[in-house]
VOGU-3710 file (C-alpha; in Angstrom, 3 decimals, decimal comma):
1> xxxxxxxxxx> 0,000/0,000/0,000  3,260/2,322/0,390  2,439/3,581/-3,588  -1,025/4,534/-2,216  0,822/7,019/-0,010  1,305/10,446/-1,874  -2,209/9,903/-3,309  -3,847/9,895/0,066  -1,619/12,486/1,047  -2,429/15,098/-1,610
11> xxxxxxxxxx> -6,366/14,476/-0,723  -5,821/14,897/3,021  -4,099/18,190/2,343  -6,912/18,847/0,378  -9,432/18,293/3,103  -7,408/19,972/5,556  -8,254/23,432/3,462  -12,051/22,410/3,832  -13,523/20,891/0,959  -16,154/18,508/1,542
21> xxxxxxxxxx> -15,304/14,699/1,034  -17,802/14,460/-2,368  -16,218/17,103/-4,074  -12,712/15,664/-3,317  -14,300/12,528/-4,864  -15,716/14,810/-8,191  -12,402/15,796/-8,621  -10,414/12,490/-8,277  -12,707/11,076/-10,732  -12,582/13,981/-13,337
31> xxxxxxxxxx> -9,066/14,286/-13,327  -9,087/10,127/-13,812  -12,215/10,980/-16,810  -9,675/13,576/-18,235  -6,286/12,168/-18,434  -7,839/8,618/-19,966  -9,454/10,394/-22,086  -6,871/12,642/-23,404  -4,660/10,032/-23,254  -6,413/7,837/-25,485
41> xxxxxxxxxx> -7,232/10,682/-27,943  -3,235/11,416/-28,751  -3,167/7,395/-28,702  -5,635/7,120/-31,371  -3,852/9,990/-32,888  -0,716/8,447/-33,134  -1,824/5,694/-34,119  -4,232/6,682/-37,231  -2,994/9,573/-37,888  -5,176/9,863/-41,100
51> xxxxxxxxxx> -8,499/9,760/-39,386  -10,458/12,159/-39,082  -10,591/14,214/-35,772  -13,810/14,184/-35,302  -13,716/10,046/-35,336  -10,734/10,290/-32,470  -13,893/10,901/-29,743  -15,486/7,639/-30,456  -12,272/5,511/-29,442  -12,175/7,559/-25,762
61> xxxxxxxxxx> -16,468/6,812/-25,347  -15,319/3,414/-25,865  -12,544/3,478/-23,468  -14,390/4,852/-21,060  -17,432/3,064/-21,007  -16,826/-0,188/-22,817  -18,289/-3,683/-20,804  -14,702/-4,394/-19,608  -14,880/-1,655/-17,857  -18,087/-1,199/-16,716
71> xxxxxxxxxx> -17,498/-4,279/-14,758  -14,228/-4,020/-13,614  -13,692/-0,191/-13,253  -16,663/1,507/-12,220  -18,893/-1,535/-10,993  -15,618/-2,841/-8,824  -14,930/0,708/-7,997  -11,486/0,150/-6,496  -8,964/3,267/-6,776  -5,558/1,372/-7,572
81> xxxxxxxxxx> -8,228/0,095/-10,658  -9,367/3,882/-11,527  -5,758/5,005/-11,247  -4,342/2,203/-14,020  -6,980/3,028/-16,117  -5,937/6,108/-16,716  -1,900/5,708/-16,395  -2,172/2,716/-19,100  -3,235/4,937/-21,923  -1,032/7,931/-20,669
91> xxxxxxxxxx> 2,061/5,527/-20,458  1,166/3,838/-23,894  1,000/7,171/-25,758  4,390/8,407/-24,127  6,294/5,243/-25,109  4,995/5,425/-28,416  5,789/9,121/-29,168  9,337/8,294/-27,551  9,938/5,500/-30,472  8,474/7,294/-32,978
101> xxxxxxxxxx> 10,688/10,388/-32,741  13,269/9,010/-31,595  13,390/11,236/-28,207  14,858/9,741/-25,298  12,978/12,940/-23,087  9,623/10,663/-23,512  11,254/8,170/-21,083  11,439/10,353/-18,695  8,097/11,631/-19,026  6,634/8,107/-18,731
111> xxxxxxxxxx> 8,926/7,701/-15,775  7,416/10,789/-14,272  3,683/9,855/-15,074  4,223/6,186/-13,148  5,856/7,959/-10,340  2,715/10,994/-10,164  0,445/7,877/-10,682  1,976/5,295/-8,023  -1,285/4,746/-6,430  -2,364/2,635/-9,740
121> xxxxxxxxxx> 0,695/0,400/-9,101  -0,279/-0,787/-5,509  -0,922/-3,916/-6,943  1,906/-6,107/-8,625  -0,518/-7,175/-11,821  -0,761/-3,356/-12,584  3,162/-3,850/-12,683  3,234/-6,502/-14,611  0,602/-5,557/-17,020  2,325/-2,435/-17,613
131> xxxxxxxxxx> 5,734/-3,848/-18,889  3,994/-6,563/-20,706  2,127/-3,562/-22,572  5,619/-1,462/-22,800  7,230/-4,833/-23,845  4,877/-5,814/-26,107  5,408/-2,361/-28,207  8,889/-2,719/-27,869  9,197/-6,176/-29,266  7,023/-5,112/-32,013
141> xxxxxxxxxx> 8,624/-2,188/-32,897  12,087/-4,122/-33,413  10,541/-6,755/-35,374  9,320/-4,023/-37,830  12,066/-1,786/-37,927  13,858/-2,431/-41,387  17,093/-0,291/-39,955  19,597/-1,818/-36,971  19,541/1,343/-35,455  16,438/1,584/-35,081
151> xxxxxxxxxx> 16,113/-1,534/-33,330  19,107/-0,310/-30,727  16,980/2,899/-30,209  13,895/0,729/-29,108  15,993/-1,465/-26,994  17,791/1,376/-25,291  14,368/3,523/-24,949  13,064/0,724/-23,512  15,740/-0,016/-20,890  16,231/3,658/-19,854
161> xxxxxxxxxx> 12,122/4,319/-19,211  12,291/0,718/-16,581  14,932/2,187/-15,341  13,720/5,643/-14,827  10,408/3,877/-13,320  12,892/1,711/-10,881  14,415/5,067/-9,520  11,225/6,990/-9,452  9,313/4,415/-7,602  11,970/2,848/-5,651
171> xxxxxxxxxx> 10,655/4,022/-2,528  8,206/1,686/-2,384  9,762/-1,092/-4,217  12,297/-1,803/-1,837  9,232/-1,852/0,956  7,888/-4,235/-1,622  10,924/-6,158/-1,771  11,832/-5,917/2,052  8,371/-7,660/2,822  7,930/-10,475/0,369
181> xxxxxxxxxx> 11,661/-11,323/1,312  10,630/-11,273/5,467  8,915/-14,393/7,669  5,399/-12,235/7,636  5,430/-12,556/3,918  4,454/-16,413/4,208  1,932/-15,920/7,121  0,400/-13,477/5,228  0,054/-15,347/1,947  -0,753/-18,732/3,976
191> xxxxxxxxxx> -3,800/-16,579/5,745  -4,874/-15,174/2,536  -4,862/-17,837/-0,207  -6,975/-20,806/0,606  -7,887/-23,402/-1,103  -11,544/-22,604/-0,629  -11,104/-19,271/-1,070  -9,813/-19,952/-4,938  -12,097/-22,162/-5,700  -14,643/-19,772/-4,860
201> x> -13,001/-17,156/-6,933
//
C-alpha cells in the first residue's frame, strides 16, 4: 500500500483546506475521466494519424465506457483500478511518441507519469501488465524496424524508461521487496490464499 501514499496524502491536504469529502471525490474522478481520455485521444492519434478528428472521440467513449470496464472499473470501484486506467493509456501514448521520434525525453516523461500515478501500481498485476504492454510495443517495434539502429533505439528507450520507473518508484519497491523477502510474507500469503477461497473465486 506504500504507492497509495502520496495519493492519500495530496487528498488529506486537500481536506485539511475544507472541501467537503464528495467534491474531493468529483475531482479524483474527473481528473481520472480527463487524463484517460486525453490520453487515449493522442493514442488514437498516433496511431491513425489519417483519421479524421472528429472520429478520435469515439475511441475515448469506448474506453471509457466499454463492458470491460463497466465491470471491472466503475462496478468494482477500487482506486488502484481507476488510477491504471488512466496511467495505461497515458504511459502507452508516451512510449509510443518516444519511439516514434526518436526522443529519449519521452522516457522520462513516462517515468514521471508512473511515479505521479503510483497509487495505480499498488498492486503487482498493474506492474506486470504495464511492462507486458511497454514490452509488447517494444518487441514489435524491433521486429518491424527495417534499420539496426532503429532496433538499438527501441531497446535502449526501452531499458532507460524501466529504469527511470525503478528510480522513481523505488521508494516503495524496496518496501515491496523488504516484505515479500521477510517471515510475515508467508503468514500473510498462507492466511490469505486458501484453497476454498480460490475455488470460490
Amino acid at each position: 500500500v506504500s504507492a497509495s501514499a502520496p495519493t492519500y496524502w495530496i487528498l488529506a491536504k486537500i481536506q485539511e483546506i475544507g472541501f467537503p469529502g464528495f467534491f474531493i471525490e468529483g475531482i479524483f474522478f474527473w481528473i481520472l475521466l480527463v487524463v484517460s481520455g486525453f490520453s487515449v485521444y493522442f493514442l488514437t492519434l498516433e496511431l491513425f494519424p489519417r483519421m479524421k478528428s472528429t472520429l478520435n472521440l469515439f475511441p475515448v467513449i469506448f474506453y471509457w465506457f466499454n463492458p470491460f470496464v463497466l465491470v471491472n472499473i466503475w462496478n468494482r470501484f477500487l482506486y488502484n483500478y481507476m488510477v491504471f486506467f488512466a496511467l495505461l493509456p497515458l504511459v502507452l501514448v508516451l512510449f509510443i511518441k518516444g519511439l516514434k521520434r526518436a526522443d529519449y525525453r519521452y522516457a522520462i516523461f513516462l517515468g514521471l507519469a508512473t511515479g505521479v500515478f503510483s497509487y495505480a501500481l499498488t498492486s503487482m498485476a498493474f506492474n506486470i501488465l504495464l511492462w507486458l504492454v511497454l514490452g509488447y510495443t517494444a518487441l514489435f517495434n524491433i521486429f518491424t524496424a527495417k534499420k539496426t539502429e532503429v532496433k538499438f533505439f527501441v531497446i535502449k528507450f526501452f531499458s532507460l524508461a524501466f529504469i527511470l520507473y525503478t528510480l522513481i518508484n523505488f521508494w516503495w519497491i524496496t518496501q515491496v521487496v523488504a516484505f515479500v523477502s521477510s517471515q510475515a510474507f508467508g503468514r500473510v500469503i498462507s492466511s490469505f490464499f486458501t484453497q476454498a477461497g480460490n475455488v470460490s473465486t
